[in-house]
N, C-alpha and C positions, 0 to 999 in steps of 0.2 A: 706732810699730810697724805700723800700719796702711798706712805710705806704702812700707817696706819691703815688704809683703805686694802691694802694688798695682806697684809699680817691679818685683817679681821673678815677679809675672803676665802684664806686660807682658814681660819677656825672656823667659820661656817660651813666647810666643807669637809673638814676634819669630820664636823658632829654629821652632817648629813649621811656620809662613807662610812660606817665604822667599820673598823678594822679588829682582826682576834689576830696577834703576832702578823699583821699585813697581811694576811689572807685573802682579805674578800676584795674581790673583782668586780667592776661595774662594765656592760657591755655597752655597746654605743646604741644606739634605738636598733629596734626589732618588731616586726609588723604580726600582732597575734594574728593568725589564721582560724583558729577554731578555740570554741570552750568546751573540753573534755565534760569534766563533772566541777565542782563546786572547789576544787584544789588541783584541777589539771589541765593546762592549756596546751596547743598546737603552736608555734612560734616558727615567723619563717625563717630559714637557714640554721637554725636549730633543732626543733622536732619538738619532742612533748618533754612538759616542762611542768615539774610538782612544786608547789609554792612551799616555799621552806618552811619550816616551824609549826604550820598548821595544819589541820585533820578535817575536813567538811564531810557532813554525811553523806554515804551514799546513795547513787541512785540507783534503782531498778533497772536490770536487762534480762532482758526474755521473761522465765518464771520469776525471777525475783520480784518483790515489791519495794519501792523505793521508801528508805528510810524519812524520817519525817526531818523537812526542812531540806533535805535531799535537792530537792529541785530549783527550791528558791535560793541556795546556796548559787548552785549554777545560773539558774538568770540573773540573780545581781553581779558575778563575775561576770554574764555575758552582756549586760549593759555598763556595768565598768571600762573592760578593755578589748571587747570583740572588734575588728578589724582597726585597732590606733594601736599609734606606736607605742611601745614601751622600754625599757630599761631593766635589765636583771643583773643581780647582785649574789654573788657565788659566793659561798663561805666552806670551809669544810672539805669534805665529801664530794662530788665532782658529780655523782648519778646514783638513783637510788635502784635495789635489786631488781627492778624491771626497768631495767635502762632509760629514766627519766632523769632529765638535768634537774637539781635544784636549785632552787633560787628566787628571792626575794621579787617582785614585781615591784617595779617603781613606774608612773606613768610621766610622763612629759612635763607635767606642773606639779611633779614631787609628790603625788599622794603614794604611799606606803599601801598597795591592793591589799597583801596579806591583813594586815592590821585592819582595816576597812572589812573584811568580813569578819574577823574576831570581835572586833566592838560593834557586828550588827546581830552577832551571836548566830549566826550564820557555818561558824567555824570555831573550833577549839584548839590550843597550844596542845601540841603535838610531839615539842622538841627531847631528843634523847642525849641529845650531848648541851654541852653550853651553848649559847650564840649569842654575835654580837645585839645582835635586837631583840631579845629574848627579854626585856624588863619592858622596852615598848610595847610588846606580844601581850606581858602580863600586866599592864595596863589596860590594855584595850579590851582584855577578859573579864577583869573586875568592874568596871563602868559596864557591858553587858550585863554580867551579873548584878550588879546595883538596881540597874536600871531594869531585870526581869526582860532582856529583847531576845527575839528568837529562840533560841534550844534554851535556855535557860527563862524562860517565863513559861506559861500556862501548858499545859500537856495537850497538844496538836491532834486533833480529830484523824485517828487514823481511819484511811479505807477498805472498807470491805478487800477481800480480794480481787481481781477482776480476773485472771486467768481460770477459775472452776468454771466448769459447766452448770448451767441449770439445770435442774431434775427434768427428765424429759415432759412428765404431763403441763411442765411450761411452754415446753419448747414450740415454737409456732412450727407446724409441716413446712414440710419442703417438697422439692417435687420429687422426691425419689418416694414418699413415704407417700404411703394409700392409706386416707381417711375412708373412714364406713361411706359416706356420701360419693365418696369420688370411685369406689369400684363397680365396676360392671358386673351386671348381673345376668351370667349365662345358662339359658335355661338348657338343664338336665337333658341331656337323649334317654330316652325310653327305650328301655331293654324288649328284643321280640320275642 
């Protein structure tokens, strides 16, 4: 009975792990420090770290304006996994052109982060090569899409710009600028 229990521990681990040719690495927990953007987290003893497989909008810095869903990407990753431990799962590729680790996010009680923002449509499959969880990925996109959630339902009220100026006769004075009421009125010398 015992071997049964041990042989059917070992296949539930199989499926949880997948593997492309033994590839993919699972690290032992890691304390996120920060959430980047909506696919980029801070990981201690790591650095910054791109969630494998998928693409979340971006958010606005400086003049940019933040794409739509941009932001709520990033607060659902950051009440996901902001300061708990986590679990990353390496396939592939080792670090992407700006030197970010990739890899899969798993939290403590097994929830799959990536796949969690792709079925809240939050994020889009991304992937350019195979990968092991890559039918997961595309499950999780089509139940979004089914279901009309986030980037894939109703077209999001974009915002005005906020970085232009307002045309000045909006502009409320300031104290450098002299209103008609506020200058002084010095009267004329008289020529002799």
């Amino acid at each position: 009975m015992q071997i049964l229990i041990a042989v059917a521990a070992a296949a539930v681990a199989a499926i949880q792990t997948p593997t492309v040719n033994g590839r993919v690495t699972r690290s032992g927990p890691v304390l996120v420090r920060a959430v980047i953007d909506g696919d980029t987290i801070d990981v201690a003893t790591v650095g910054r770290v791109r969630l494998l497989g998928i693409d979340a909008p971006e958010i606005g810095r400086g003049f940019d304006s933040s794409a739509p869903f941009g932001r709520e990407a990033r607060e659902r990753l950051t009440a996901l996994i902001l300061h708990r431990w986590v679990r990353l799962e390496q396939e592939g590729a080792a670090v992407d052109v700006y030197n970010r680790q990739l890899a899969y996010v798993m939290t403590e009680d097994g929830m799959f982060v990536n796949a969690v923002l792709v079925r809240e449509g939050l994020a889009r499959i991304s992937a350019r090569v195979p990968l092991a969880r890559l039918q997961e990925l595309q499950r999780a996109e089509s139940e979004a899409q089914a279901f009309r959630r986030g980037m894939w339902g109703s077209t999001p009220q974009i915002p005005s710009p906020g970085y232009t100026r307002r045309p000045k006769a909006s502009r409320p004075p300031t104290s450098r600028t002299k209103t008609r009421s506020t200058r002084r009125r010095h009267p004329r010398k008289k020529k002799p």
